[in-house]
Jmol script that loads the backbone (N, CA, C; Angstrom):
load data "model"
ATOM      1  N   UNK A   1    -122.605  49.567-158.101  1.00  0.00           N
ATOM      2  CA  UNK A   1    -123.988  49.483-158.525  1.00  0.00           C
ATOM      3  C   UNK A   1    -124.635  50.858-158.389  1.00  0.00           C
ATOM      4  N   UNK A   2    -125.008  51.087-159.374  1.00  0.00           N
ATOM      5  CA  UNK A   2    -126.097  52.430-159.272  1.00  0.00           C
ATOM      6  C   UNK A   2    -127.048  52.513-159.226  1.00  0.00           C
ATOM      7  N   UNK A   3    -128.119  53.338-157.740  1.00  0.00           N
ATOM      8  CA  UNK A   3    -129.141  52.743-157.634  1.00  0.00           C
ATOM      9  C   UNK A   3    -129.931  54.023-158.273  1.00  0.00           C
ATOM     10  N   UNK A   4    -131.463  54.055-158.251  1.00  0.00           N
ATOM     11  CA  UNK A   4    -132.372  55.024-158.866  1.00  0.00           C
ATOM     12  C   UNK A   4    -132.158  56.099-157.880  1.00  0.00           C
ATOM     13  N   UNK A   5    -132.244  56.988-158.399  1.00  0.00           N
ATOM     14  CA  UNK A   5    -132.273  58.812-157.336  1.00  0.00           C
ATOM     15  C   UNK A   5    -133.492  58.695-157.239  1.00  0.00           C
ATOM     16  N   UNK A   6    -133.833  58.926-155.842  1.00  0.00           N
ATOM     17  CA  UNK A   6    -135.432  59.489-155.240  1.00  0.00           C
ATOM     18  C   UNK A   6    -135.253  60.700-154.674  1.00  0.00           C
ATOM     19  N   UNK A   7    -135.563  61.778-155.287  1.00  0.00           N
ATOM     20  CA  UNK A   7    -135.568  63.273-154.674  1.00  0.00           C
ATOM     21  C   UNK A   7    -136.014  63.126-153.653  1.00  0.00           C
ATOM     22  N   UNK A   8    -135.445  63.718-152.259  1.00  0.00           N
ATOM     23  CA  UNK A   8    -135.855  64.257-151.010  1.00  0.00           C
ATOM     24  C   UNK A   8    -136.951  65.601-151.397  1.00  0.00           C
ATOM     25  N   UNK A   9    -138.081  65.110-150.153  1.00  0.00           N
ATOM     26  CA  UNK A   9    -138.843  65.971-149.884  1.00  0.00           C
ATOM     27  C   UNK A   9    -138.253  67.438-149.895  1.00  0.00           C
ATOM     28  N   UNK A  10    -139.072  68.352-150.382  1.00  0.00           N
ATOM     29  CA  UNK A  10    -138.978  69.602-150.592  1.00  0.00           C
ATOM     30  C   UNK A  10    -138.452  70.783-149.099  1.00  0.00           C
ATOM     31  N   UNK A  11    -139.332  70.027-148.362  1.00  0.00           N
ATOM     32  CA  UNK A  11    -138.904  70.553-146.925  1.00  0.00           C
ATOM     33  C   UNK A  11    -137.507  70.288-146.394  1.00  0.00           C
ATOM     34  N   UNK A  12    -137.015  68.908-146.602  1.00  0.00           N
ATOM     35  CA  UNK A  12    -135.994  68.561-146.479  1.00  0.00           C
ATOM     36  C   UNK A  12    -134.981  69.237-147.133  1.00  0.00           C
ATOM     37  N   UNK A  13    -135.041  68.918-148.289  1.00  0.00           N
ATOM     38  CA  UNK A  13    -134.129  70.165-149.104  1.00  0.00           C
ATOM     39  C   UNK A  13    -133.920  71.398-148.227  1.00  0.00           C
ATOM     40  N   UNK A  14    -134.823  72.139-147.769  1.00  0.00           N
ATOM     41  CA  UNK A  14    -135.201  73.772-147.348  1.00  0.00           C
ATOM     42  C   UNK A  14    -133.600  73.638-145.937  1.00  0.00           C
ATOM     43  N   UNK A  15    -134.234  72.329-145.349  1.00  0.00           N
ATOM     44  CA  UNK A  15    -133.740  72.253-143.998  1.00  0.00           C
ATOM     45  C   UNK A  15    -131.869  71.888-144.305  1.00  0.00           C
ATOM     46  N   UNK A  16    -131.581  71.141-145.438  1.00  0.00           N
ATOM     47  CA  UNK A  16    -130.149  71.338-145.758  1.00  0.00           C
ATOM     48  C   UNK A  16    -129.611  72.658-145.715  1.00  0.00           C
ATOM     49  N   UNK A  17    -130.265  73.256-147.187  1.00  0.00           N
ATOM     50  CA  UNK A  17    -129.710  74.335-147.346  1.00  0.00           C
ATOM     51  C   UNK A  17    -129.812  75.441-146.559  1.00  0.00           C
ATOM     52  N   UNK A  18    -130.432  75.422-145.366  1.00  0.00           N
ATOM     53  CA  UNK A  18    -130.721  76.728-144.288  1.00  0.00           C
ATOM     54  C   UNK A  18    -129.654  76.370-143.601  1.00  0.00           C
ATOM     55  N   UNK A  19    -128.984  74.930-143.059  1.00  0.00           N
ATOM     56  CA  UNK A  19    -128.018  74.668-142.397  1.00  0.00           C
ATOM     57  C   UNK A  19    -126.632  75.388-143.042  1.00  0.00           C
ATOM     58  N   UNK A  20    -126.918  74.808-144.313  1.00  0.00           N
ATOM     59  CA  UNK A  20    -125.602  75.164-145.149  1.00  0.00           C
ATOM     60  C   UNK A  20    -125.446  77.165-145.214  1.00  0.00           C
ATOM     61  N   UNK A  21    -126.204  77.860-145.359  1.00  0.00           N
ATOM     62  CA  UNK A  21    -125.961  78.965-145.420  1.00  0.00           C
ATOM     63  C   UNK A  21    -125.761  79.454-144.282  1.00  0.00           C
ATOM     64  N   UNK A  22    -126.035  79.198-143.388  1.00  0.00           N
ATOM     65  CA  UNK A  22    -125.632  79.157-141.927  1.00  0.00           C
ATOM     66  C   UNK A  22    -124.320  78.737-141.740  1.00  0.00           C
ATOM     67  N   UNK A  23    -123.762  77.787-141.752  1.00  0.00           N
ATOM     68  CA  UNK A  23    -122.513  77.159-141.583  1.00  0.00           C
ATOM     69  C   UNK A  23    -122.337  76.986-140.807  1.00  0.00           C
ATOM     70  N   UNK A  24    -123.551  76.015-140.130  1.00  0.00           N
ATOM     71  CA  UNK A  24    -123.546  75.643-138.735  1.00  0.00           C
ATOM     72  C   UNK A  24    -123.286  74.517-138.720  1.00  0.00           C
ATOM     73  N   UNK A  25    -122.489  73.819-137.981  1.00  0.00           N
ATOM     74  CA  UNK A  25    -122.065  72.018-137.310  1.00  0.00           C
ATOM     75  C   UNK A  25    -123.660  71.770-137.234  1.00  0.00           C
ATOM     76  N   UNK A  26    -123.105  70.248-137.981  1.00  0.00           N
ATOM     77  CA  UNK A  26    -124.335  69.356-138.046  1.00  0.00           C
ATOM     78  C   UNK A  26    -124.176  68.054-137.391  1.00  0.00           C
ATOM     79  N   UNK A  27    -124.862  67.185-137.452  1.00  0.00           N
ATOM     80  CA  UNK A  27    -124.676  65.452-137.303  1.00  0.00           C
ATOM     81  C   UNK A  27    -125.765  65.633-137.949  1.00  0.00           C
ATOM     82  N   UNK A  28    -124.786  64.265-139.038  1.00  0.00           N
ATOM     83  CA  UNK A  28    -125.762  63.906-140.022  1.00  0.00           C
ATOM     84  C   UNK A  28    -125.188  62.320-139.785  1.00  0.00           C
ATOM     85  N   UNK A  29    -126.253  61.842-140.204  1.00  0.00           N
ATOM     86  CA  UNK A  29    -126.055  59.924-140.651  1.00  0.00           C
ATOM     87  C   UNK A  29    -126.930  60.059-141.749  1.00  0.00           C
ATOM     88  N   UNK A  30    -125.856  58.825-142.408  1.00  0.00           N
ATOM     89  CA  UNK A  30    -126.131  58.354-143.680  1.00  0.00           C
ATOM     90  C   UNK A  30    -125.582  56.844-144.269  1.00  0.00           C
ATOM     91  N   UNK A  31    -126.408  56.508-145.419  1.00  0.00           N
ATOM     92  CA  UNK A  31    -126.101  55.172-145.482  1.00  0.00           C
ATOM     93  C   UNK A  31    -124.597  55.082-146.196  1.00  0.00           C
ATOM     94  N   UNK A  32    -123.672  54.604-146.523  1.00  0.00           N
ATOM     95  CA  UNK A  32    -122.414  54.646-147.225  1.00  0.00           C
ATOM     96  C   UNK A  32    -122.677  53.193-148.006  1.00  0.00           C
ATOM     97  N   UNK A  33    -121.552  53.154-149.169  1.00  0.00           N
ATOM     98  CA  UNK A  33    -121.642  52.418-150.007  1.00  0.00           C
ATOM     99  C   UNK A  33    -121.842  50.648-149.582  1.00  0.00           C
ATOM    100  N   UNK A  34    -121.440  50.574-148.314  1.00  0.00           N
ATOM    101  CA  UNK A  34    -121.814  49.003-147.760  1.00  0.00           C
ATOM    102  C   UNK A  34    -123.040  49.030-147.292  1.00  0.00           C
ATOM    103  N   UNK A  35    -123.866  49.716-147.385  1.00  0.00           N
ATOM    104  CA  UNK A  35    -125.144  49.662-146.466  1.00  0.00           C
ATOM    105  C   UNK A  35    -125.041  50.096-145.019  1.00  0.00           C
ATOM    106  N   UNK A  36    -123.840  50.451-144.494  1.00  0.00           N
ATOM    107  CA  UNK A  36    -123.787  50.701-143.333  1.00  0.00           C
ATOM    108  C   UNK A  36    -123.881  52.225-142.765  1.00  0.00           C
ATOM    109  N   UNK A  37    -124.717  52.907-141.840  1.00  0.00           N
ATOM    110  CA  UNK A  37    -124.907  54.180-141.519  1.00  0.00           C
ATOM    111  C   UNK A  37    -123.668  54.580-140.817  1.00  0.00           C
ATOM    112  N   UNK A  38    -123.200  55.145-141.237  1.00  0.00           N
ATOM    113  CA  UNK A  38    -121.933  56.406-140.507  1.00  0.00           C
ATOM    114  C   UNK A  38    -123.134  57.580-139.888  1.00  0.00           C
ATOM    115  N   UNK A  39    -122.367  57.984-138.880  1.00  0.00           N
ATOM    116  CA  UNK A  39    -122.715  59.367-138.312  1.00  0.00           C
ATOM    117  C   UNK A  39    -121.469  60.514-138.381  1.00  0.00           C
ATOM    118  N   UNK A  40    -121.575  61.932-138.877  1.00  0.00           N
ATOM    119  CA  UNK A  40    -120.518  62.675-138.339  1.00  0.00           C
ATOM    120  C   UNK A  40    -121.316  63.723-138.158  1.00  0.00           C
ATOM    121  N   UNK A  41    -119.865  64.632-137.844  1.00  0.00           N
ATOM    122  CA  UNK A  41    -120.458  66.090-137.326  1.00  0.00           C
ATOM    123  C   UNK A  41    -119.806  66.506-138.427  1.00  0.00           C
ATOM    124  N   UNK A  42    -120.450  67.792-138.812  1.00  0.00           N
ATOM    125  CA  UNK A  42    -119.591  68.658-139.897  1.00  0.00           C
ATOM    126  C   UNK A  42    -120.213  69.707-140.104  1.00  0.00           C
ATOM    127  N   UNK A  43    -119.508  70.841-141.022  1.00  0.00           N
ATOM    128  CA  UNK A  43    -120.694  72.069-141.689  1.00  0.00           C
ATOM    129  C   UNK A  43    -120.781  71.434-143.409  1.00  0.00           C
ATOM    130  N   UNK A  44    -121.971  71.651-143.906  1.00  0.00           N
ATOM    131  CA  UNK A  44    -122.361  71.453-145.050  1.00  0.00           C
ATOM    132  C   UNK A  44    -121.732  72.842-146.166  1.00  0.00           C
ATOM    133  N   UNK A  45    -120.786  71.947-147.005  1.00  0.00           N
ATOM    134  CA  UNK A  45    -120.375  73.154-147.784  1.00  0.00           C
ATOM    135  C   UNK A  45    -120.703  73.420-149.066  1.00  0.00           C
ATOM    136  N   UNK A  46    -121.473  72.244-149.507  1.00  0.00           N
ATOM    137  CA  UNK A  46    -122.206  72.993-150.949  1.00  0.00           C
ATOM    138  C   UNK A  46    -123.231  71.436-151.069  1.00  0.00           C
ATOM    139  N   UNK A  47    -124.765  72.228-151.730  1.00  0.00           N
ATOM    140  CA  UNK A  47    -125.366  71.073-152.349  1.00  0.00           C
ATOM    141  C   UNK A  47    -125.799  71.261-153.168  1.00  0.00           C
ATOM    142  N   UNK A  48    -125.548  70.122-154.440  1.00  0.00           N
ATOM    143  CA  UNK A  48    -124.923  70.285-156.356  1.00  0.00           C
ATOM    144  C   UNK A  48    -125.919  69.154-156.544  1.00  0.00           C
ATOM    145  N   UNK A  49    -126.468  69.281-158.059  1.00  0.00           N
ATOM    146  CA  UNK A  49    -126.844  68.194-158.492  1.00  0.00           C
ATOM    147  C   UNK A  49    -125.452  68.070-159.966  1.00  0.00           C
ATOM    148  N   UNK A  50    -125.499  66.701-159.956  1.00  0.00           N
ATOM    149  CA  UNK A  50    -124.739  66.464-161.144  1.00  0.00           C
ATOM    150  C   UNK A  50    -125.365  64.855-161.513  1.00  0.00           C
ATOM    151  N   UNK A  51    -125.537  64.344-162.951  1.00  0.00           N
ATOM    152  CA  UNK A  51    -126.413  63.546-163.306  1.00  0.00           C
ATOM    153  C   UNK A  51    -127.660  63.000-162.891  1.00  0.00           C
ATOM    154  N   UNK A  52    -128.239  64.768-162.591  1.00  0.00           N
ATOM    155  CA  UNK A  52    -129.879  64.121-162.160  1.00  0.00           C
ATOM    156  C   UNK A  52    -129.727  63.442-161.351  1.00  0.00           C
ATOM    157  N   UNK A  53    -128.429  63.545-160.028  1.00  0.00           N
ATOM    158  CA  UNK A  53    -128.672  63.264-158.906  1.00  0.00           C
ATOM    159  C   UNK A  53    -128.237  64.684-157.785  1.00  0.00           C
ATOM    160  N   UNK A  54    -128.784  64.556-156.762  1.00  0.00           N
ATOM    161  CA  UNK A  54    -128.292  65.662-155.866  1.00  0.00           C
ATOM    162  C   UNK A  54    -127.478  65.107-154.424  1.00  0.00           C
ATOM    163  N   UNK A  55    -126.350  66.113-154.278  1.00  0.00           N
ATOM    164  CA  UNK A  55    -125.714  65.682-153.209  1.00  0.00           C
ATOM    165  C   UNK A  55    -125.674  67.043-152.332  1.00  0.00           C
ATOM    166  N   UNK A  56    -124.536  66.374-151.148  1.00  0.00           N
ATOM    167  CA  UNK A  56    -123.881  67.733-150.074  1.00  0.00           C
ATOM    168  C   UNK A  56    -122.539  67.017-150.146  1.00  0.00           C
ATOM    169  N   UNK A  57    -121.670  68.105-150.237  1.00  0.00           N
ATOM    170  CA  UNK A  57    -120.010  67.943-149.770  1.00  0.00           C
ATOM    171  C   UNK A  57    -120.205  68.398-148.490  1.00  0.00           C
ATOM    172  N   UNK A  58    -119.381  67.976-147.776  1.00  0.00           N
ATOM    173  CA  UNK A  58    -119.193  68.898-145.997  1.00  0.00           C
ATOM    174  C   UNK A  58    -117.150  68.879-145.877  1.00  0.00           C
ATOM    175  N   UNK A  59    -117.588  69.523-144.733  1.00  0.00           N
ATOM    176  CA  UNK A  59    -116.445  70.262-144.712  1.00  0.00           C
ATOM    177  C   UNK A  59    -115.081  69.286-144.218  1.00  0.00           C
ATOM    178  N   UNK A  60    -115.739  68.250-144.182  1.00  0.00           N
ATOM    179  CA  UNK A  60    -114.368  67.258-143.692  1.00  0.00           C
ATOM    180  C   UNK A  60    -114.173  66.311-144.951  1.00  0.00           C
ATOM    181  N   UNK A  61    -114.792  66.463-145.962  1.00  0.00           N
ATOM    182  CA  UNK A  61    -114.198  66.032-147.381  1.00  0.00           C
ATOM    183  C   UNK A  61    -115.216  64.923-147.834  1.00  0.00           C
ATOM    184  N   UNK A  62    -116.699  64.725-147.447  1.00  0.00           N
ATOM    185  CA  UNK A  62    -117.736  63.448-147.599  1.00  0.00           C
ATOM    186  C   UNK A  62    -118.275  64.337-148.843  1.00  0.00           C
ATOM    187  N   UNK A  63    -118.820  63.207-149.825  1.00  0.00           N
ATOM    188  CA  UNK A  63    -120.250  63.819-150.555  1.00  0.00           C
ATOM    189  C   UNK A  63    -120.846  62.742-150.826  1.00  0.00           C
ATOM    190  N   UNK A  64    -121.773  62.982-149.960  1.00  0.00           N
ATOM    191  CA  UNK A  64    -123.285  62.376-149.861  1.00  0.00           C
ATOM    192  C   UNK A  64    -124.669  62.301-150.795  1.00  0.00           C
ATOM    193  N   UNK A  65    -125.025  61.632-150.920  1.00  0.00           N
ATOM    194  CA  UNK A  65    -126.194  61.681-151.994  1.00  0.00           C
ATOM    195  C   UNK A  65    -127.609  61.812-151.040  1.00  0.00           C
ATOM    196  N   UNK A  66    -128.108  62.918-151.746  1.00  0.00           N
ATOM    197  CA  UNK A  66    -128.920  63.535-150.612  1.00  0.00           C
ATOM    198  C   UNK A  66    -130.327  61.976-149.824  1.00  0.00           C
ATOM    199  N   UNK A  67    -130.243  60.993-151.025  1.00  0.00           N
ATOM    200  CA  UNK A  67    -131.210  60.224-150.825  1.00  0.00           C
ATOM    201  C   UNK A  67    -130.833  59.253-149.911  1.00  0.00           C
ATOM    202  N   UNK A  68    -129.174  59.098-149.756  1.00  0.00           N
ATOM    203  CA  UNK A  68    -128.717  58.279-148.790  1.00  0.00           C
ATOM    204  C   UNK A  68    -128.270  59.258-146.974  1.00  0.00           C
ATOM    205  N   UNK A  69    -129.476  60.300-147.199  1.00  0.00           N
ATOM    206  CA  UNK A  69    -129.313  60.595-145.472  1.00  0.00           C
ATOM    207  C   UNK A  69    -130.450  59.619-144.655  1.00  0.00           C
ATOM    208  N   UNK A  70    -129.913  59.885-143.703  1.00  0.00           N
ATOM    209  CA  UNK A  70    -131.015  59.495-142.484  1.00  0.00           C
ATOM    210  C   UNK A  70    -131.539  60.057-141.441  1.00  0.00           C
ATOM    211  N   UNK A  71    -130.704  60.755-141.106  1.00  0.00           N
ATOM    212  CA  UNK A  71    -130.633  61.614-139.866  1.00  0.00           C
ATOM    213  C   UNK A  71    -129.719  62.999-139.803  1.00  0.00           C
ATOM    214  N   UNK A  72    -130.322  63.930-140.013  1.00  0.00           N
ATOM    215  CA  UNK A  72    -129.943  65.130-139.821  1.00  0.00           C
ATOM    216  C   UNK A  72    -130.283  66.425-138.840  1.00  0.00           C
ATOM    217  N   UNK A  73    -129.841  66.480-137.441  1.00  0.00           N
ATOM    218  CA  UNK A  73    -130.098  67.036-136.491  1.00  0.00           C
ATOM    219  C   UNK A  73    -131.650  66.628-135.908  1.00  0.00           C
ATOM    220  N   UNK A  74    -131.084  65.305-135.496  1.00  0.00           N
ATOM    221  CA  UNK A  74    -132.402  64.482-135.375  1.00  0.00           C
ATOM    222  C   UNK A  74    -134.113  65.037-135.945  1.00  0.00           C
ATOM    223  N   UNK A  75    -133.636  65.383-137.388  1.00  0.00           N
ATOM    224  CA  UNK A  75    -134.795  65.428-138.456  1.00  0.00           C
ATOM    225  C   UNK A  75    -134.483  64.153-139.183  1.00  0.00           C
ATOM    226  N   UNK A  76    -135.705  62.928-139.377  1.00  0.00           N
ATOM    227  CA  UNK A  76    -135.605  62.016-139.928  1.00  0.00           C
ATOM    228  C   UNK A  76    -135.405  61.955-141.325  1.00  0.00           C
ATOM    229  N   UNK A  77    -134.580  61.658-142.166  1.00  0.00           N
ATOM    230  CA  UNK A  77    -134.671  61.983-144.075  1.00  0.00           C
ATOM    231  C   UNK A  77    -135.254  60.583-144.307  1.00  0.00           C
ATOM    232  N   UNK A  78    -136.765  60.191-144.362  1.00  0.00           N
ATOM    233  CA  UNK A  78    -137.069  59.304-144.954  1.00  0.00           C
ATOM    234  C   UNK A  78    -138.523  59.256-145.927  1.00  0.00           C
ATOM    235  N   UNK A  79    -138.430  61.168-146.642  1.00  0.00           N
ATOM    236  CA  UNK A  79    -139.584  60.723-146.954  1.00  0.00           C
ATOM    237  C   UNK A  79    -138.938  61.611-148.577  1.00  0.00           C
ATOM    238  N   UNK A  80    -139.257  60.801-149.256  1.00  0.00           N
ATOM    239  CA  UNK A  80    -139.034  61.439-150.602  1.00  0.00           C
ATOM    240  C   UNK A  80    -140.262  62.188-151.366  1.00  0.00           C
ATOM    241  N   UNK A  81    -139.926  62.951-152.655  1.00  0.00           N
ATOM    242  CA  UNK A  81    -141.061  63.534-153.256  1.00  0.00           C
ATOM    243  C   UNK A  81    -141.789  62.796-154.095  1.00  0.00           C
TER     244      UNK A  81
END
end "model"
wireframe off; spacefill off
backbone 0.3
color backbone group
């Protein structure tokens, strides 16, 4: 099922990609395709939009859709633009 993309807040965005150019270990949680939140640690290695949606790959092989985070270095992702 494919749900609607809700762009993450602008700030949020800022706070990915400062991690990612950094290439600093993160914990991130996020929702996965059952509804259920995973947590890992990882470095963020690229974030792409492709069909007018936006994601992050990380470095242990996930890509995430930026609208399904939750928690990223205990910064809450729940507010969209």
């Amino acid at each position: 099922m494919n749900k609607e993309y809700k762009p993450i807040a602008c700030g949020l965005h800022d706070e990915l990609e400062l991690r990612a150019l950094r290439k600093s270990k993160v914990e991130l949680s996020f929702t996965d395709e059952s509804n259920s939140i995973q947590t890992i640690s990882c470095v963020i290695a690229d974030i792409f939009s492709k069909d007018k949606v936006e994601y992050l790959k990380t470095d242990v092989g996930f890509i995430i859709r930026l609208d399904d985070l939750v928690v990223v270095d205990n910064i809450t992702f729940n507010k969209h633009c």
